[in-house]
N, C-alpha and C positions, 0 to 999 in steps of 0.2 A: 872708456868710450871707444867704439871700434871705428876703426878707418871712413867706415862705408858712412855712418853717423854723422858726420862733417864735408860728406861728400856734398856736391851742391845738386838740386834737385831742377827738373823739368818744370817746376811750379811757383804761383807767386801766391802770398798771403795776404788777405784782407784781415784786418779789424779794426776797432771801435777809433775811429781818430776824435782830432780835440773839439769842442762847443763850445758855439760863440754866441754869445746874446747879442741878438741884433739890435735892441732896442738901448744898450748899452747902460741898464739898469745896476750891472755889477758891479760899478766902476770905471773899467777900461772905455775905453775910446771907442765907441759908439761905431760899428761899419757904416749903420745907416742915415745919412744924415739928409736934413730938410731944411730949406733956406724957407723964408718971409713965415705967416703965421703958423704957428705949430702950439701946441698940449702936449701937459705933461702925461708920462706913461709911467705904469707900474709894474712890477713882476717880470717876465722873462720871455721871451719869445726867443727858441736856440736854433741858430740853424748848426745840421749837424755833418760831420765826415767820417770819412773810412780813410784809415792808413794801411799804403801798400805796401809790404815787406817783399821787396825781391823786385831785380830786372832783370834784362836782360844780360849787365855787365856782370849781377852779382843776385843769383837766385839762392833763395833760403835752402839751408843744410836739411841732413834729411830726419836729422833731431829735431828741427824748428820746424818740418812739417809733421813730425811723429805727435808734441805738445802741439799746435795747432788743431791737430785731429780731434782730439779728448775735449776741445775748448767751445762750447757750442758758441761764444763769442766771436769766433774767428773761421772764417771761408778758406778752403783750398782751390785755387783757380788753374787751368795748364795757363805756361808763359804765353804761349802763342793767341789765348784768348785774348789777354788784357795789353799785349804786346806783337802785333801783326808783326811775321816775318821781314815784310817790307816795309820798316816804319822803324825808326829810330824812338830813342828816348823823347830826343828834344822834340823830336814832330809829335808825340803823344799830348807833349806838356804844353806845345804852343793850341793843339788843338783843343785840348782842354781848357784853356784861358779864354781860347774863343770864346766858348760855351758859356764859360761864366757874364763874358762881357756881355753874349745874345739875350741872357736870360736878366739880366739887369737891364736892360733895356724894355722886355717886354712885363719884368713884374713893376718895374716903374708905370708904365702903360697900361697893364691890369688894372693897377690899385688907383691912377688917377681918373680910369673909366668907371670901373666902382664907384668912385664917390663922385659919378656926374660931371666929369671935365671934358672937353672934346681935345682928342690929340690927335693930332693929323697923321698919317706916316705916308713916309714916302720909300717907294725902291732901289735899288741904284746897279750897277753892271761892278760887279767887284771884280771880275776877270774873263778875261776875253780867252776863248782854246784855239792856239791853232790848226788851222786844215779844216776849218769850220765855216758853214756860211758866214758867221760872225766875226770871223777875223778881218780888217781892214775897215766892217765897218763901224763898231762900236770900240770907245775907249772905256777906259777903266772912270771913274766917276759918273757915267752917263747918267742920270735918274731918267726911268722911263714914267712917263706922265699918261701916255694913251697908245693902248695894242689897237689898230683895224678900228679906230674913230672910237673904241668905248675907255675910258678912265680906267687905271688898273690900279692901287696902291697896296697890293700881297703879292708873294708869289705863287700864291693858290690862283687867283684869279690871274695873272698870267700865263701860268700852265693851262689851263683851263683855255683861255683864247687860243692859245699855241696850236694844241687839241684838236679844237674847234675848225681851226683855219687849215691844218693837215697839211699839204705839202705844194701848196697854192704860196705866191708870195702874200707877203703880210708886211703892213705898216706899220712902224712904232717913234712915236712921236716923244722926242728925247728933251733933257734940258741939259746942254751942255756946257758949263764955263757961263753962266748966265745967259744964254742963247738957247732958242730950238730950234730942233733942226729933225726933220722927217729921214728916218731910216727905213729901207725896203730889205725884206733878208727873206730867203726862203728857207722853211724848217727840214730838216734832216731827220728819216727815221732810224731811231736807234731801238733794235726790236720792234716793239709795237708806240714807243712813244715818240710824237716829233719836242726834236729840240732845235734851240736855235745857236747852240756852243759858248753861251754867257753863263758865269755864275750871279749869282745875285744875292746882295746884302740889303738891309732895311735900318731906316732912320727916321724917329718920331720927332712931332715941334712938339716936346714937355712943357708947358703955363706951368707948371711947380719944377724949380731945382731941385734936383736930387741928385746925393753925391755918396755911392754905393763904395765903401773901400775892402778888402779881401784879404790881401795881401798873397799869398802863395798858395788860395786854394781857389781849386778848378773844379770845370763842371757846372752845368745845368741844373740839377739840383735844388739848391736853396731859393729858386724864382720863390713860391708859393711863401716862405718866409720872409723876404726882404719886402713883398707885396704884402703882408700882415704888419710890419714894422712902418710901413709907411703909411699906409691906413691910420694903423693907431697912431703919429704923430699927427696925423691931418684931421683926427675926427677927437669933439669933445668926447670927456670921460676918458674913463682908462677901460681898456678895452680886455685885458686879463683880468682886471680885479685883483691883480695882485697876483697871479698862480704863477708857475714855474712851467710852461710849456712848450715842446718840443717837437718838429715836425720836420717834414722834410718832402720833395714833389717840383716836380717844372713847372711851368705854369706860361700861357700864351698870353698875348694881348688880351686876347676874349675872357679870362679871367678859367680856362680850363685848367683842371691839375693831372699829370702825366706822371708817368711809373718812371722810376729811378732806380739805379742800383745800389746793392750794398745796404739794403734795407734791414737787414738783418743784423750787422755791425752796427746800425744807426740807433736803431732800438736799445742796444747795449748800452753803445755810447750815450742814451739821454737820460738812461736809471743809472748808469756811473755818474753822472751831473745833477743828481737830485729830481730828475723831473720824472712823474708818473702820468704826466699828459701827453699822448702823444698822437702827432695828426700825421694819418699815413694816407696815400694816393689808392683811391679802390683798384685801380689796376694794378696794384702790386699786392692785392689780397692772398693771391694763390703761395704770396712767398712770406708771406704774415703768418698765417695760420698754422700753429703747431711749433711756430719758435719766438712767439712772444717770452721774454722773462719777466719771474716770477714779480708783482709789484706796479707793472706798469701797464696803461690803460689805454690802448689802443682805439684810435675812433678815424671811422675809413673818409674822405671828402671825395669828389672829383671837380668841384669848382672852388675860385675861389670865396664863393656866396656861401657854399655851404662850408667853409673853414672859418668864415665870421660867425655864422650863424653857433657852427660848435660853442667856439670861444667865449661868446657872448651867455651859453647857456651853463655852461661851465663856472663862469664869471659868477652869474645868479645861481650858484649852487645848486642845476643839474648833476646828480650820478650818473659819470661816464658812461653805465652800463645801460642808461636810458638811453645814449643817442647812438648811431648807426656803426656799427660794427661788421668785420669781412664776415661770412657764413661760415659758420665750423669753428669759430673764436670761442 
C-alpha cells in the first residue's frame, strides 16, 4: 500500500449507522416511554442514523475514501461541509443534541395534537445579543406572552409582528420570575429584516408524560418516529400489525414532516435491520429516487396524518406499491 493511500483526506464519510426501535418491541429498553394509560404495541417502528467517519482532528485515509467510493451505502462529503471552519467538534455535537432535544419536544406535541389533546406552548428569550436594542432590557428566561397588545405563542408569529411594526418602538408584554412586566424596544434592521437582538426557545404544558431517551444520538431527524411511537402507545390496537417499519423525517408541532439528511445511508441502514417498509419525507424525494436498494419499499408522507394513514394501510395488508411514492421511483 503506497504512502499517499493512508494519507489523510480533505473529506468526511457518511454511512448506514445503528437502528433503534422506538417502540422497544426488541427487547431493549424502550427510548420512548409514556406515563398513566397506555396499549400494547406490536412490530417495530426504527428510528434510523448515519455514522460519520472522519473530523476534523482525524479525516478518513485516502483508501477509506477510495472503498467508500465503489459503496453506494456510503456518501463522500468535503470536511468543511459537515464541519464549519469556525466551529469546533464539540460545538457540532452540542448543536446537534439541541436539535434532538427541539424535536422531542415538538414530536411529543405533534402526536398529542393528533390525538385531540390541547398543549399550550409558550416562548421564552433564551439569549439576549449585546449592542442590541435588547440588551439591558430583556433577561434570559423572559416568556413573552404579548408583542403590540396581540398574544404570540411561536416565533413565526413574532417575527411576523416584529415585521409588522418595522422600526417604530413596540411593546412586549413579558412574564418574568412569576411577574409581568411591559418591555418597550425598538427593532433594528439587519438587511431587510427588523430584529429585536433576542434569541428564542419554546416550551409546551404536555397533559401526557413523555420521557424520550437517546442516549448519544443527535439531530432532528427521528421527530416523525418518536411522534408514531407515541401515538401507537396512546391509541387502541396496534398500529403496525406487527410489520417491521422504518422511517425517518422532522416533524413540527403542526404534525408536518421535513427533509433530513443522510437519507440515503438511512435507507441502507433499515434493509441491514430487516425492514422493507420505509417512510420517507417527500421533500427528500429528489435524493430517493435512483438509490433506493434493492428490496426495500419506499412510501413518501409530508404530514404526520399521512404517516398513520400509510401504517394503517400497510397494517391491513395494502401493497406498498399502491400508496404514494416520490415520481421516477
Amino acid at each position: 500500500m503506497s504512502a499517499i493511500a493512508v494519507m489523510p483526506s480533505p473529506y468526511v464519510i457518511e454511512r448506514p449507522g445503528i437502528v433503534v426501535d422506538t417502540l422497544g418491541n426488541d427487547g431493549a429498553e424502550p427510548i420512548v416511554q409514556v406515563s398513566g394509560k397506555t396499549f400494547p404495541t406490536s412490530g417495530k417502528l426504527n428510528l434510523l442514523t448515519v455514522s460519520l467517519v472522519g473530523s476534523p482532528e482525524r479525516t478518513p485515509s485516502w483508501f477509506e475514501i477510495a472503498q467508500a467510493w465503489i459503496d453506494p451505502a456510503q456518501t463522500i462529503l468535503p470536511l468543511d461541509e459537515v464541519y464549519p471552519p469556525n466551529q469546533t467538534v464539540e460545538q457540532s455535537d452540542a448543536e446537534s443534541k439541541a436539535l434532538m432535544e427541539e424535536s422531542q419536544q415538538d414530536a411529543v406535541a405533534a402526536a398529542l395534537i393528533g390525538l385531540g389533546y390541547d398543549v399550550p406552548r409558550h416562548i421564552y428569550v433564551s439569549e439576549v445579543f449585546k449592542e442590541t436594542p435588547a440588551a439591558g432590557k430583556f433577561i434570559a428566561k423572559d416568556f413573552i406572552q404579548k408583542a403590540n397588545g396581540k398574544p404570540v405563542d411561536s416565533l413565526e408569529a413574532l417575527k411576523a409582528e416584529i415585521q409588522a411594526n418595522g422600526a417604530k418602538t413596540m411593546t412586549l408584554e413579558v412574564r418574568r420570575a412569576g411577574s409581568t412586566h411591559v418591555v418597550e424596544v425598538k427593532p433594528y434592521l439587519d438587511g431587510k429584516t427588523y430584529r429585536l437582538g433576542i434569541m428564542i426557545g419554546y416550551t409546551y404544558d404536555f397533559p401526557v408524560k413523555v420521557k424520550i431517551s437517546t442516549g448519544d444520538i443527535g439531530g432532528p431527524s427521528g421527530g416523525m418516529m418518536f411522534a408514531l411511537a407515541i401515538t401507537d402507545k396512546l391509541t387502541p390496537g396496534k398500529l403496525t400489525g406487527g410489520l417491521n417499519i422504518s422511517g425517518t423525517g422532522t416533524i413540527d408541532a403542526r404534525g408536518n414532516v421535513g427533509a433530513i439528511g443522510g437519507i440515503q445511508q438511512k435507507m441502507y441502514a433499515a434493509l441491514r435491520a430487516g425492514s422493507k417498509l420505509f417512510l420517507a419525507p417527500s421533500s427528500n424525494c429528489d435524493e430517493v429516487v435512483g438509490h433506493i436498494p434493492n428490496g426495500l419499499n419506499v412510501i413518501k408522507v409530508s404530514t404526520l396524518t399521512d404517516a398513520k394513514k400509510a401504517i394503517a394501510a400497510l397494517a391491513a395488508g395494502t401493497k406498498p406499491s399502491s400508496l404514494p411514492v416520490c415520481a421516477g421511483q
